[in-house]
N, C-alpha and C positions, 0 to 999 in steps of 0.2 A: 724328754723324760730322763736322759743321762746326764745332762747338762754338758752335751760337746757343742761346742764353737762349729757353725757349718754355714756356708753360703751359698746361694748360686746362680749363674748366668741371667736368668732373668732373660730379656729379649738379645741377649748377646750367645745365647744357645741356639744352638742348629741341632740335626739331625746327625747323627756317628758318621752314615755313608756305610755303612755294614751292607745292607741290602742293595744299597744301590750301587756299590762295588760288583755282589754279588750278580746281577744283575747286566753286569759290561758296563755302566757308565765310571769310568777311572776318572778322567777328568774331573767329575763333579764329583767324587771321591776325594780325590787330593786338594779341589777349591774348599772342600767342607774342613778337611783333617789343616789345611795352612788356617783358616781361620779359625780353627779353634785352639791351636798351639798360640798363635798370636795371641789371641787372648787371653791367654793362660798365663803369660810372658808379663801380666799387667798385675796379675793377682797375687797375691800372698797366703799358701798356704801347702800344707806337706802333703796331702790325701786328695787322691779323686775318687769318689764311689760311685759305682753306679748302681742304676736301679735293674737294667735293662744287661744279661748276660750278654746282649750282642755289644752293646759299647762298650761292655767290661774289656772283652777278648779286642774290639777294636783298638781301644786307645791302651791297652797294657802288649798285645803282642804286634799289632799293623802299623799305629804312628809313627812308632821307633824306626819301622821296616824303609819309609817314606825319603827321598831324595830331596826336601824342601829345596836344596840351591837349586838346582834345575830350572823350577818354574818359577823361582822368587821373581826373576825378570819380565816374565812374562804379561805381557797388559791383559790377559785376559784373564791371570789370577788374582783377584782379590788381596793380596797379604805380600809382605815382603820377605819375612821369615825364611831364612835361609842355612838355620841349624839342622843338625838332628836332634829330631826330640826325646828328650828322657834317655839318650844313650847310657847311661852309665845306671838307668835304675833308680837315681836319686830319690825323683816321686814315685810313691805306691800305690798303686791303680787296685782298688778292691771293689768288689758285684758286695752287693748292703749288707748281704746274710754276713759273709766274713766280719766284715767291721760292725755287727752287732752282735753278733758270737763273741765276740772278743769280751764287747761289753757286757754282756749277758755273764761269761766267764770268769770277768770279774767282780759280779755284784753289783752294778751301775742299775739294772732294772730290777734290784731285788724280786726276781722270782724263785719261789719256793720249788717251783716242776711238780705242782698241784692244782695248780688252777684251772687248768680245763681237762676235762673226762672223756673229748673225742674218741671214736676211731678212726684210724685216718691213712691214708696211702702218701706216697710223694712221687713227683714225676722230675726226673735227674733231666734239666734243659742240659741240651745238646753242650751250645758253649762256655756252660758253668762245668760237666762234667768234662764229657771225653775233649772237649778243645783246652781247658784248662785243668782237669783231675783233681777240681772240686768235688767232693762227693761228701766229706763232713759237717763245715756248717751250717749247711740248711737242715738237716736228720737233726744234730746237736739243737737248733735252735727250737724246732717241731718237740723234741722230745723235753726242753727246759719248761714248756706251756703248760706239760702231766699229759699232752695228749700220748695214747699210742699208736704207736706207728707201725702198720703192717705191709713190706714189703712186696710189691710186686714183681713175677718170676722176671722181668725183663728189668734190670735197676742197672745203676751206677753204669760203668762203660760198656755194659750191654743194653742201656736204653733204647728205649725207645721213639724215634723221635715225632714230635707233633706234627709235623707238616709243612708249617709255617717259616721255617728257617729259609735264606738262599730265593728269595723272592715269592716263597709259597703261599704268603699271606695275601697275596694280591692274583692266586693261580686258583681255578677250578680245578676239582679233582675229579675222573671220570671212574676212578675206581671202587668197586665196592666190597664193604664199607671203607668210607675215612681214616685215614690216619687217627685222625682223634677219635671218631667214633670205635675203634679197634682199642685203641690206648683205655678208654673208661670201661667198654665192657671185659679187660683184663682185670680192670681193678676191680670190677663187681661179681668177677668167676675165678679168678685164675688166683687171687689173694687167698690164704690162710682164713682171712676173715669174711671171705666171699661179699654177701649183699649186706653184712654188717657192717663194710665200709662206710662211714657219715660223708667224709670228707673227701675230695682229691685235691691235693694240695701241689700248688706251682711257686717255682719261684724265677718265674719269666713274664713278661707283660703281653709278649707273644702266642706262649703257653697258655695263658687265661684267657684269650680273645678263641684260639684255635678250640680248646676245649670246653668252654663256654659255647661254640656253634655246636661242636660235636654231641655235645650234652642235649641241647634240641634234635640236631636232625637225627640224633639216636635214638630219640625218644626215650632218655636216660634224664627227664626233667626231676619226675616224684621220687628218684632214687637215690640221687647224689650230689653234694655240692661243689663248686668249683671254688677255692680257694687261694689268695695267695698266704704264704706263711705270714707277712705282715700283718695279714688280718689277725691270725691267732694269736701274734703278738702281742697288737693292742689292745686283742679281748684278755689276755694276760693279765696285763698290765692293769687292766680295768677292774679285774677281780679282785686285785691283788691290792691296789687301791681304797676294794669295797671293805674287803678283810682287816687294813686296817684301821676302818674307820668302825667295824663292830670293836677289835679290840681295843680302841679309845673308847667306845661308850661303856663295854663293859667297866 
Protein backbone atom coordinates (compact mmCIF):
# COMPACT_ATOMS: atom_id res chain seq x y z
CA UNK A 1 0.00 0.00 0.00
CA UNK A 2 3.13 2.41 0.49
CA UNK A 3 4.98 1.29 -2.27
CA UNK A 4 8.26 0.06 -0.24
CA UNK A 5 10.57 -2.26 -1.85
CA UNK A 6 10.57 -5.43 0.94
CA UNK A 7 11.57 -9.08 0.51
CA UNK A 8 11.81 -12.21 2.37
CA UNK A 9 13.53 -15.41 3.38
CA UNK A 10 11.12 -17.68 1.94
CA UNK A 11 12.34 -21.31 3.07
CA UNK A 12 15.81 -19.71 3.99
CA UNK A 13 13.84 -18.44 7.34
CA UNK A 14 14.11 -20.30 10.63
CA UNK A 15 12.90 -19.66 13.74
CA UNK A 16 14.81 -16.40 15.99
CA UNK A 17 15.64 -19.00 18.85
CA UNK A 18 14.15 -16.39 21.35
CA UNK A 19 12.23 -19.11 23.23
CA UNK A 20 14.26 -21.63 22.69
CA UNK A 21 17.29 -19.91 24.13
CA UNK A 22 14.96 -19.01 26.83
CA UNK A 23 14.27 -22.32 27.35
CA UNK A 24 18.35 -23.76 27.88
CA UNK A 25 18.86 -25.01 24.40
CA UNK A 26 22.02 -22.25 23.44
CA UNK A 27 23.53 -24.42 21.06
CA UNK A 28 20.55 -24.50 18.86
CA UNK A 29 20.20 -20.83 19.57
CA UNK A 30 23.57 -19.89 18.11
CA UNK A 31 23.10 -22.78 15.12
CA UNK A 32 19.73 -20.82 14.34
CA UNK A 33 21.22 -16.95 14.91
CA UNK A 34 24.88 -18.35 12.54
CA UNK A 35 22.44 -19.09 9.95
CA UNK A 36 20.51 -16.48 9.69
CA UNK A 37 23.38 -13.75 9.71
CA UNK A 38 24.86 -16.04 6.99
CA UNK A 39 22.18 -15.47 5.20
CA UNK A 40 21.78 -11.99 5.60
CA UNK A 41 25.55 -11.84 4.28
CA UNK A 42 23.87 -12.76 0.59
CA UNK A 43 21.26 -10.15 0.60
CA UNK A 44 20.93 -6.56 -0.27
CA UNK A 45 19.10 -4.51 1.81
CA UNK A 46 19.18 -1.67 4.85
CA UNK A 47 16.08 -2.88 7.18
CA UNK A 48 15.08 -5.79 9.06
CA UNK A 49 11.35 -5.72 10.51
CA UNK A 50 9.90 -7.93 12.17
CA UNK A 51 6.61 -8.93 12.75
CA UNK A 52 7.19 -10.89 16.03
CA UNK A 53 8.52 -8.36 19.23
CA UNK A 54 10.61 -11.53 20.32
CA UNK A 55 12.72 -11.47 17.01
CA UNK A 56 12.65 -7.84 17.07
CA UNK A 57 14.56 -7.79 20.70
CA UNK A 58 16.46 -10.87 19.32
CA UNK A 59 18.28 -10.01 16.21
CA UNK A 60 18.55 -5.93 17.19
CA UNK A 61 19.92 -6.53 21.00
CA UNK A 62 21.14 -10.80 21.17
CA UNK A 63 22.85 -11.34 17.42
CA UNK A 64 25.21 -8.63 18.05
CA UNK A 65 25.80 -10.05 21.75
CA UNK A 66 26.96 -13.67 19.82
CA UNK A 67 30.66 -14.89 19.51
CA UNK A 68 30.14 -16.22 15.81
CA UNK A 69 34.26 -17.10 15.56
CA UNK A 70 34.09 -19.57 18.24
CA UNK A 71 31.77 -21.99 16.64
CA UNK A 72 32.45 -21.03 12.97
CA UNK A 73 34.74 -24.20 13.12
CA UNK A 74 32.82 -26.39 14.57
CA UNK A 75 31.33 -29.38 12.37
CA UNK A 76 28.37 -29.43 14.08
CA UNK A 77 27.47 -25.82 13.23
CA UNK A 78 25.90 -25.29 10.19
CA UNK A 79 27.58 -21.73 8.90
CA UNK A 80 30.95 -20.55 8.77
CA UNK A 81 30.45 -16.91 9.63
CA UNK A 82 32.78 -15.87 11.89
CA UNK A 83 32.09 -11.88 12.46
CA UNK A 84 30.15 -10.03 14.77
CA UNK A 85 26.96 -9.13 13.44
CA UNK A 86 25.76 -5.68 13.01
CA UNK A 87 28.39 -4.42 15.55
CA UNK A 88 28.52 -0.99 14.55
CA UNK A 89 24.62 -0.61 14.15
CA UNK A 90 24.85 -0.14 10.43
CA UNK A 91 21.59 -2.32 9.84
CA UNK A 92 18.19 -1.20 11.78
CA UNK A 93 16.31 -3.86 13.26
CA UNK A 94 12.72 -2.44 13.57
CA UNK A 95 9.21 -4.62 15.18
CA UNK A 96 6.48 -3.38 11.97
CA UNK A 97 4.59 -0.90 14.13
CA UNK A 98 7.83 1.53 13.95
CA UNK A 99 8.41 1.18 10.28
CA UNK A 100 4.72 1.78 9.47
CA UNK A 101 4.50 4.70 11.91
CA UNK A 102 6.91 6.19 10.09
CA UNK A 103 4.97 5.78 7.08
CA UNK A 104 1.72 6.43 8.33
CA UNK A 105 3.74 9.89 9.61
CA UNK A 106 4.50 10.57 6.64
CA UNK A 107 1.39 10.21 4.48
CA UNK A 108 2.42 7.05 2.51
CA UNK A 109 -1.07 5.45 3.63
CA UNK A 110 -2.95 8.46 3.44
CA UNK A 111 -5.15 8.02 6.49
CA UNK A 112 -7.34 10.94 7.62
CA UNK A 113 -7.51 9.33 11.70
CA UNK A 114 -11.34 8.85 10.86
CA UNK A 115 -11.86 5.83 9.54
CA UNK A 116 -12.70 3.70 12.13
CA UNK A 117 -15.13 4.50 15.33
CA UNK A 118 -13.74 1.64 17.75
CA UNK A 119 -13.18 1.56 21.33
CA UNK A 120 -10.38 -0.07 21.97
CA UNK A 121 -7.63 -0.97 24.64
CA UNK A 122 -3.82 -1.93 23.89
CA UNK A 123 -1.75 -4.40 25.46
CA UNK A 124 2.22 -3.16 25.65
CA UNK A 125 4.06 -6.86 24.59
CA UNK A 126 6.68 -7.38 27.09
CA UNK A 127 9.63 -7.12 24.43
CA UNK A 128 8.24 -4.16 22.34
CA UNK A 129 7.83 -2.27 25.59
CA UNK A 130 9.99 -2.67 28.87
CA UNK A 131 12.93 -4.86 26.83
CA UNK A 132 13.00 -2.07 24.25
CA UNK A 133 10.89 1.15 25.59
CA UNK A 134 8.68 1.09 22.65
CA UNK A 135 5.54 2.28 24.03
CA UNK A 136 4.73 5.09 20.86
CA UNK A 137 4.07 3.52 17.74
CA UNK A 138 1.78 1.08 18.14
CA UNK A 139 -0.77 3.86 20.44
CA UNK A 140 0.25 6.52 17.38
CA UNK A 141 -0.63 3.78 14.85
CA UNK A 142 -4.06 2.60 16.89
CA UNK A 143 -4.92 6.19 17.20
CA UNK A 144 -4.11 7.36 13.18
CA UNK A 145 -7.23 4.50 12.37
CA UNK A 146 -9.96 7.40 14.47
CA UNK A 147 -10.12 4.47 16.82
CA UNK A 148 -10.04 5.43 20.57
CA UNK A 149 -8.00 4.28 22.71
CA UNK A 150 -8.66 3.59 26.38
CA UNK A 151 -5.83 2.83 28.58
CA UNK A 152 -5.53 0.21 30.81
CA UNK A 153 -4.43 0.94 34.73
CA UNK A 154 -1.58 -1.61 34.06
CA UNK A 155 0.16 0.03 30.43
CA UNK A 156 3.55 0.91 29.15
CA UNK A 157 6.51 -0.33 31.63
CA UNK A 158 4.06 -1.45 34.05
CA UNK A 159 2.43 -3.97 31.75
CA UNK A 160 1.25 -6.55 32.13
CA UNK A 161 2.41 -9.56 30.70
CA UNK A 162 0.59 -12.38 28.69
CA UNK A 163 2.09 -15.43 29.87
CA UNK A 164 3.50 -16.64 26.96
CA UNK A 165 6.89 -15.10 26.84
CA UNK A 166 10.22 -17.47 28.09
CA UNK A 167 8.81 -20.71 26.98
CA UNK A 168 5.13 -19.99 28.39
CA UNK A 169 3.40 -20.70 25.21
CA UNK A 170 4.11 -24.23 25.38
CA UNK A 171 3.53 -24.26 29.77
CA UNK A 172 0.29 -25.07 31.49
CA UNK A 173 -0.79 -22.76 34.07
CA UNK A 174 -2.15 -24.11 37.31
CA UNK A 175 -2.97 -20.78 38.61
CA UNK A 176 -6.30 -19.23 38.89
CA UNK A 177 -7.33 -17.22 36.60
CA UNK A 178 -4.68 -16.96 33.66
CA UNK A 179 -2.50 -14.49 32.98
CA UNK A 180 -4.56 -13.69 29.97
CA UNK A 181 -7.58 -14.42 31.31
CA UNK A 182 -6.77 -11.63 34.29
CA UNK A 183 -5.23 -9.20 31.34
CA UNK A 184 -8.95 -9.02 29.47
CA UNK A 185 -11.03 -8.93 32.47
CA UNK A 186 -8.79 -5.62 33.31
CA UNK A 187 -9.62 -4.40 30.12
CA UNK A 188 -13.45 -4.98 30.61
CA UNK A 189 -13.58 -3.51 34.52
CA UNK A 190 -10.69 -1.79 35.43
CA UNK A 191 -10.74 0.72 31.86
CA UNK A 192 -12.38 4.09 31.92
CA UNK A 193 -14.56 2.64 29.39
CA UNK A 194 -15.30 -0.47 31.30
CA UNK A 195 -17.46 -3.17 28.98
CA UNK A 196 -17.66 -0.50 26.25
CA UNK A 197 -14.27 -1.70 25.38
CA UNK A 198 -14.88 -3.46 21.39
CA UNK A 199 -11.51 -4.22 21.01
CA UNK A 200 -8.19 -5.52 22.74
CA UNK A 201 -5.74 -4.81 20.57
CA UNK A 202 -2.06 -6.68 20.33
CA UNK A 203 0.85 -6.07 18.64
CA UNK A 204 2.61 -9.53 19.35
CA UNK A 205 1.71 -12.97 17.53
CA UNK A 206 2.34 -14.44 20.97
CA UNK A 207 -0.02 -12.04 22.50
CA UNK A 208 -3.02 -13.02 19.99
CA UNK A 209 -2.56 -16.84 20.44
CA UNK A 210 -2.32 -16.34 24.62
CA UNK A 211 -5.30 -13.95 24.64
CA UNK A 212 -7.29 -15.47 22.08
CA UNK A 213 -7.15 -18.90 24.57
CA UNK A 214 -7.74 -16.48 27.38
CA UNK A 215 -10.83 -14.96 25.82
CA UNK A 216 -12.45 -18.60 25.58
CA UNK A 217 -11.52 -20.20 28.76
CA UNK A 218 -12.70 -16.77 30.40
CA UNK A 219 -15.54 -17.12 28.88
CA UNK A 220 -14.98 -13.35 27.54
CA UNK A 221 -16.19 -14.80 23.83
CA UNK A 222 -19.62 -12.30 23.39
CA UNK A 223 -17.77 -9.46 24.98
CA UNK A 224 -14.64 -8.64 23.28
CA UNK A 225 -12.44 -8.94 20.30
CA UNK A 226 -8.82 -9.93 20.15
CA UNK A 227 -7.10 -7.86 17.63
CA UNK A 228 -3.86 -7.21 16.02
CA UNK A 229 -3.22 -3.44 15.25
CA UNK A 230 -2.65 -4.72 11.49
CA UNK A 231 -5.95 -5.52 11.32
CA UNK A 232 -7.24 -2.08 12.11
CA UNK A 233 -4.80 -0.94 9.71
CA UNK A 234 -6.02 -2.65 6.75
CA UNK A 235 -9.57 -2.01 7.83
CA UNK A 236 -8.18 1.66 7.53
CA UNK A 237 -6.79 1.50 4.74
CA UNK A 238 -9.97 -0.14 3.23
CA UNK A 239 -12.23 2.59 4.30
CA UNK A 240 -10.22 5.09 3.23
CA UNK A 241 -10.07 3.34 -0.19
CA UNK A 242 -13.95 3.22 -0.03
CA UNK A 243 -14.05 7.18 0.70
CA UNK A 244 -12.36 7.69 -2.13
CA UNK A 245 -14.05 6.12 -4.48
CA UNK A 246 -17.56 7.87 -3.36
CA UNK A 247 -15.58 11.15 -3.86
CA UNK A 248 -14.69 10.04 -7.54
CA UNK A 249 -18.32 9.26 -8.06
CA UNK A 250 -19.66 12.26 -6.68
Amino acid sequence: EADVSFGILFDDEKFDGNDIRRVGEEFLYIELAGHHVETWEDCEFDTIVCTDPHSYNTFKNEYPEVDFEEFADDPMMPFEYDEQWNADGEIDVLHWTQAVEELVSEGHLELSGTELDYTVTYHDPCHLGRYNDEYEAPRELITATGCTLDEMPRNRANSFCCGGGGGGLWMDFEEEPKPSEERIREALEDTDAGSGVEKFVVACPMCMTMYEDGRKTGGYEDEIEIVDIAELIVEAIGKADEAKVDIAAD
